[in-house]
N, C-alpha and C positions, 0 to 999 in steps of 0.2 A: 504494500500500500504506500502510496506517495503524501506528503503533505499537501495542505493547501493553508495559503496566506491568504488573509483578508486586512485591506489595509484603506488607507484614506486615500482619496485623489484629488482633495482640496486642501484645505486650511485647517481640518479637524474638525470635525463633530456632526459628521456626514451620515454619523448612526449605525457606527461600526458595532454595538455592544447588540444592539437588537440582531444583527446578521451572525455574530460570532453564538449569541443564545440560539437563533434555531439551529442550527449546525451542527453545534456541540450534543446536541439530541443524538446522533449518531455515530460518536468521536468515544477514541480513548483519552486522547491529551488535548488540551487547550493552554498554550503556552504566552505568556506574554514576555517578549525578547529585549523590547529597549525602554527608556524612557522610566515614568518614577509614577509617583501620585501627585501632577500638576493637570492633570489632566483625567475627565470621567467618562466612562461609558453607561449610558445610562439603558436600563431594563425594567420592564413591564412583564408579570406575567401574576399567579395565582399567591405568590406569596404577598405581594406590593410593588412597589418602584423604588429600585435599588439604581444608586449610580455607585459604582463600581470604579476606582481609583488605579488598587495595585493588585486585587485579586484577579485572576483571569473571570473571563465570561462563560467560564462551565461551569461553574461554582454550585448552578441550582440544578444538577445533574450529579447525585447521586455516583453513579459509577464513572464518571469522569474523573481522568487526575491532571488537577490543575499545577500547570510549572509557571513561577518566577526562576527566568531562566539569569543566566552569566552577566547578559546587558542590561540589566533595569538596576535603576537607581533605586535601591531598596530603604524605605523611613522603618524602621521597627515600629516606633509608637502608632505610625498609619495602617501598618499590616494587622498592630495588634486592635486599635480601635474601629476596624473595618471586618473583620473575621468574628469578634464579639456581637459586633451588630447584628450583624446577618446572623449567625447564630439565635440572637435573640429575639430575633422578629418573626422565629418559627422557623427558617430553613435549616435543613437536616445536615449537619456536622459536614461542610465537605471535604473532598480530596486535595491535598494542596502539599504542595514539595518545593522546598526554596534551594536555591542552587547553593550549593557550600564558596560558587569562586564568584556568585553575585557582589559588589562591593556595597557597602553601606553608607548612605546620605546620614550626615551627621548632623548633629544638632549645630556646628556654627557652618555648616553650606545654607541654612534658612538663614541664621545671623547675617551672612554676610551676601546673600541677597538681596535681603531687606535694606541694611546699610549701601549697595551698593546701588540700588533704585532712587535710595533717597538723597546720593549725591550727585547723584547723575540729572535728578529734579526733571526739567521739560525735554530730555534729551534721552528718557526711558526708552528701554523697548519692548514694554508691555509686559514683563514677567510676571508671575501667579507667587513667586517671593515661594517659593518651592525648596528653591536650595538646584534645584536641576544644573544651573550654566557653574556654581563653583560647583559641585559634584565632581563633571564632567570634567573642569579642569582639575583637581585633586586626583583623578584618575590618571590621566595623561602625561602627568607629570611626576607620577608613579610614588603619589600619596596617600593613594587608597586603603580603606581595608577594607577587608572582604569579609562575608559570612562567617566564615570557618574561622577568623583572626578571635571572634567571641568568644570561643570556646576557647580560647588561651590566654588567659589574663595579662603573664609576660610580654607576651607579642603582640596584645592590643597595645597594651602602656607604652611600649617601646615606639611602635606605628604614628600611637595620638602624639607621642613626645617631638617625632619627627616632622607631624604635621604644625603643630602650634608652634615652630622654631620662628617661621617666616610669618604664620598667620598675626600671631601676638605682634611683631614690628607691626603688620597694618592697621592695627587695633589700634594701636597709641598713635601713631604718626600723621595716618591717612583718615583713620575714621574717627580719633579724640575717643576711644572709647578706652576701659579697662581690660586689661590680657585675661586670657581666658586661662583658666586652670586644670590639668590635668587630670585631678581628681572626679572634679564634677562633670567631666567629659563623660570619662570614664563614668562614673556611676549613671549616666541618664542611656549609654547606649546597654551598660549591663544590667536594667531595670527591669527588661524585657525576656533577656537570655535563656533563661531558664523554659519560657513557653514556647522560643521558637528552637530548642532541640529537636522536639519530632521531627517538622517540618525541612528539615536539612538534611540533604543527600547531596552525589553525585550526579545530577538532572540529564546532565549527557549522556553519562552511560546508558542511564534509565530510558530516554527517547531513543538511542541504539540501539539498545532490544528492544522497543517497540515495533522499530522499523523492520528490522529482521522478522519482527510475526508477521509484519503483514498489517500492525492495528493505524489506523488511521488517528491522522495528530491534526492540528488545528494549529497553527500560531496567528496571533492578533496585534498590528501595530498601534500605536499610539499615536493622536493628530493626526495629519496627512501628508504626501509631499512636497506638498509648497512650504512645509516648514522643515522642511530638510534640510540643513546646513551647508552641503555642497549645491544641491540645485535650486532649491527653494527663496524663499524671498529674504535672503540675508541682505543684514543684521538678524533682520526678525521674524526668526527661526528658533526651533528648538535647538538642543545642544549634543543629542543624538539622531541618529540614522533614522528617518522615518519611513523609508524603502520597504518591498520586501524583501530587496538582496541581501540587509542587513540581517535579515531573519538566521541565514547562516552564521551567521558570527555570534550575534545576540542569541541565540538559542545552541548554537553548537551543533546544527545537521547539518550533513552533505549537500550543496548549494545542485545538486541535480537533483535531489529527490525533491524539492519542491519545483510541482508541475502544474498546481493550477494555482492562481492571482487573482483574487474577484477584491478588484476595486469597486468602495462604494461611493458615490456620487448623493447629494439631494436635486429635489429635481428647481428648485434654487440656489441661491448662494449665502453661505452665514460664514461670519469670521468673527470669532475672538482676539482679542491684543492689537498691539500696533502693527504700525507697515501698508504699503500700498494696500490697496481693492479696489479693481478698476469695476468700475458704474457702482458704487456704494449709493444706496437709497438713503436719504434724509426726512424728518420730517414723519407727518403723517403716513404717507406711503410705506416708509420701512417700520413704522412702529403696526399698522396694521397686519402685514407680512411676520413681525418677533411675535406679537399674542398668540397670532392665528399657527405657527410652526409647533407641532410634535404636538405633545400630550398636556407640556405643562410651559409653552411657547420656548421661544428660544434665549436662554440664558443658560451661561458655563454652568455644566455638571460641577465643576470643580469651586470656581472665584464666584459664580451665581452673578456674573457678570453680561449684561444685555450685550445678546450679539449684536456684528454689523451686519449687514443685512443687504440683497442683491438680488438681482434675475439671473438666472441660470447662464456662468459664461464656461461657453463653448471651448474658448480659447485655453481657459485654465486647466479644463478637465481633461480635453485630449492632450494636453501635455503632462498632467498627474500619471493619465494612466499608461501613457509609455514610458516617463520614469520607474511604473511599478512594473512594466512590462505585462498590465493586465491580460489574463487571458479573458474575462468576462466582467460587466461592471452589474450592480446591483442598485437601481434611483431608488433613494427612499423618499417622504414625504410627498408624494403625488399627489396626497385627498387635500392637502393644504391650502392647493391653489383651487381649488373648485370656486371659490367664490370672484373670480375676476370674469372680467367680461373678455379678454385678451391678454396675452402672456409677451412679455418681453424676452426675448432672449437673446445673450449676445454673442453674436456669430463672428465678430474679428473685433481686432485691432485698430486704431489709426493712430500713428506718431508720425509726427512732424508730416501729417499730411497724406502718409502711404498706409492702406491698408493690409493690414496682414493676418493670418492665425497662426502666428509665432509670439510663443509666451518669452517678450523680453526679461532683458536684466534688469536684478529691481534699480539699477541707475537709471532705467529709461521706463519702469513702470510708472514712473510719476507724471510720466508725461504720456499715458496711452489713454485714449477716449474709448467708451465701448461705441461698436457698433450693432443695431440691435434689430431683429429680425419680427415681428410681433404675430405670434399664430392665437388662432381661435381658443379662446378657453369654452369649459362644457357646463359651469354656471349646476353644478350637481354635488352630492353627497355621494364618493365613488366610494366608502370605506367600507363599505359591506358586499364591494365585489372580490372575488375569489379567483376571476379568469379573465387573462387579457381581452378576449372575446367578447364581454361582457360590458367592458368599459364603452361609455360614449366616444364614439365617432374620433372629435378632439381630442380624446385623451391620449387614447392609441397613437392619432397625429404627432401628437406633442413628442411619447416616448420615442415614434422612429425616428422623427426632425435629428433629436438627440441624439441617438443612435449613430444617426448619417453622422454625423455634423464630430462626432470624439471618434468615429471609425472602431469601437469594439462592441460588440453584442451585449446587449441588457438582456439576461435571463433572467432577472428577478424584480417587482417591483413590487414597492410598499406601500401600504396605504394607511396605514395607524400602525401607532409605536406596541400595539400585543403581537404573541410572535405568532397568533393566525392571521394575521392580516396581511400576508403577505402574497404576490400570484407571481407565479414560477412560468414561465415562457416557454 
């Protein structure tokens, strides 16, 4: 059996948690490979509405085992006040295995987040104050520790000792604040220690022998890849790989055994944080579009922060989904738009006068106008259809336009955020 990645092909929150939940219905492993708890995937089903952080999205599946693989930013305090939760709200005990070589987001990567947003003042780029961008650099510059470093007291002390050499100079110097101390490091990351022994294993080997049975795995990325660091709209970008290529590295499988790619798409545009968004709605127009999105309108699973808001561009998404190398994309939120009379969407670019559907550098996103195409909307409540066949006239319109227009096949579409509402192609 091969894997399959489900990943973003926008800005994030395209409603990758609802795709990776039905899925996971038939799956051994649900793995989530980079990225941390700045970010949520949010789920509907018979227990309530969970947004989901750092736990994968098989959680409410029983016989699934969920991996925090090697590349996620792991918060102990977040895994542990997120796995209680859900616990407590009735869902049954799930599977869950943290990788032993995942490394651990410390209590001053939020510190020194937060201090660095707040010195940076009008010149931010939109962080969620996560701790994610110093994580990544304490990783890279091979200050990390990792899961397994917990379980040895010694070599944690010695790790954090290494870390707070240089950190403490920016405390005092850069940021006027007090050095941080070794002790109470130490004691808030080994507060936890003790509850997550179970959950630590060697996660690779484990998905090894999966693959060799033959059992089918799942990995789920985080945002999408316009916030991908190398192709995405840097600066403001996340700090990890939001690809599915990364999925081999972040998770530690053989970059040929995953063979299918179903990027998901909405069948508008919503973006969180800063940075371009070519045709951003203002005003009335985009606040009725945030109430009227998903179940509980559109605001971050994570910061609970009002998206920005847009018509469906063309240009971004067929560039998402050949970075992801999609082999199929998935549009969520279809029944959303029922209420317009005609849909905008935008089918190129124009800068400096030429049009194109080549998604620029964000040096020249700031200078790109959309251009925008407007198809018939069906003016109907489509959430209780089950078969493309079914839908008005327009609707279908709408999905193939899209279809044409990013060049890879929608097999899937949604129509409300529970995982039967969805019609398979």
């Amino acid at each position: 059996m091969t894997i399959t990645a489900i990943v973003g092909a926008n800005w994030g929150d395209e409603g990758k948690g609802k795709v990776t939940d039905v899925l996971a219905a038939n799956s051994k492993y649900v793995v989530r490979y980079q990225g941390g708890s700045n970010a949520g995937h949010t789920i509907i089903n018979d227990h309530g509405k969970f947004a989901l952080h750092l736990l994968p999205s098989g959680v409410f599946y029983p016989g699934v085992t969920n991996i925090i693989g090697p590349g996620v930013a792991f918060n102990i305090g977040d895994f542990v006040k997120e796995y209680k939760e859900l616990v407590s709200k009735g869902v049954p005990e799930p599977i869950v295995r943290i990788s032993d070589r995942a490394q651990v987001l410390m209590p001053y990567h939020k510190l020194f987040d937060e201090l660095e947003e707040e010195r940076l003042a009008d010149r931010q780029f939109g962080s969620t104050k996560s701790g994610i961008a110093p994580f990544y650099s304490d990783k890279y510059v091979k200050l990390g520790i990792q899961v397994a470093d917990l379980l040895n007291k010694e070599r944690l002390q010695s790790r954090i000792e290494a870390a707070l050499e240089s950190k403490n100079i920016m405390m005092e110097y850069l940021y006027k604040k007090p050095a941080l101390k070794v002790e109470d490091v130490m004691n808030a990351v080994l507060e936890h220690a003790d509850f997550l022994k179970p959950f630590v294993c060697d996660t690779v080997t484990l998905l090894h022998e999966g693959l060799k049975k033959g059992e089918k795995i799942l990995v789920e990325g985080q945002l999408g890849a316009l916030r991908d660091p190398d192709h995405g709209i840097y600066p403001y970008s996340t700090s990890s790989s939001t690809l599915a290529g990364f999925a081999t590295v972040g998770a530690g499988v053989p970059p040929h055994a995953i063979t299918q790619v179903i990027a998901v798409t909405k069948a508008y545009s919503s973006c969180v944080g800063a940075g371009p968004f070519v045709g951003e709605l203002e005003g009335d127009v985009a606040q009725e579009l945030r109430v009227r999105g998903g179940d509980a309108g559109e605001f971050g699973a994570t910061t609970g922060r009002p998206r920005r808001m847009a018509w469906f561009d063309a240009v971004a998404t067929k560039y998402g989904c050949m970075l992801q190398g999609a082999t199929e994309v998935v549009l969520t939120n279809l029944d959303v738009l029922g209420y317009l009379d005609e849909i905008p969407v935008c089918v190129a670019y124009e800068v400096d006068g030429e049009q194109s559907m080549h998604f620029p550098v964000t040096a020249e996103l700031d200078k790109a106008k959309p251009v925008y195409e407007k198809l018939a909307g069906w003016k109907s409540d489509i959430s209780g259809i089950r078969t493309f066949e079914e839908l008005p006239k327009a609707a279908q319109d709408y999905v193939l336009r899209i279809e044409q227009l990013i060049g890879v096949p929608i097999h899937n579409i949604s129509v409300g955020p529970r995982r039967e509402q969805m019609i398979i192609r």
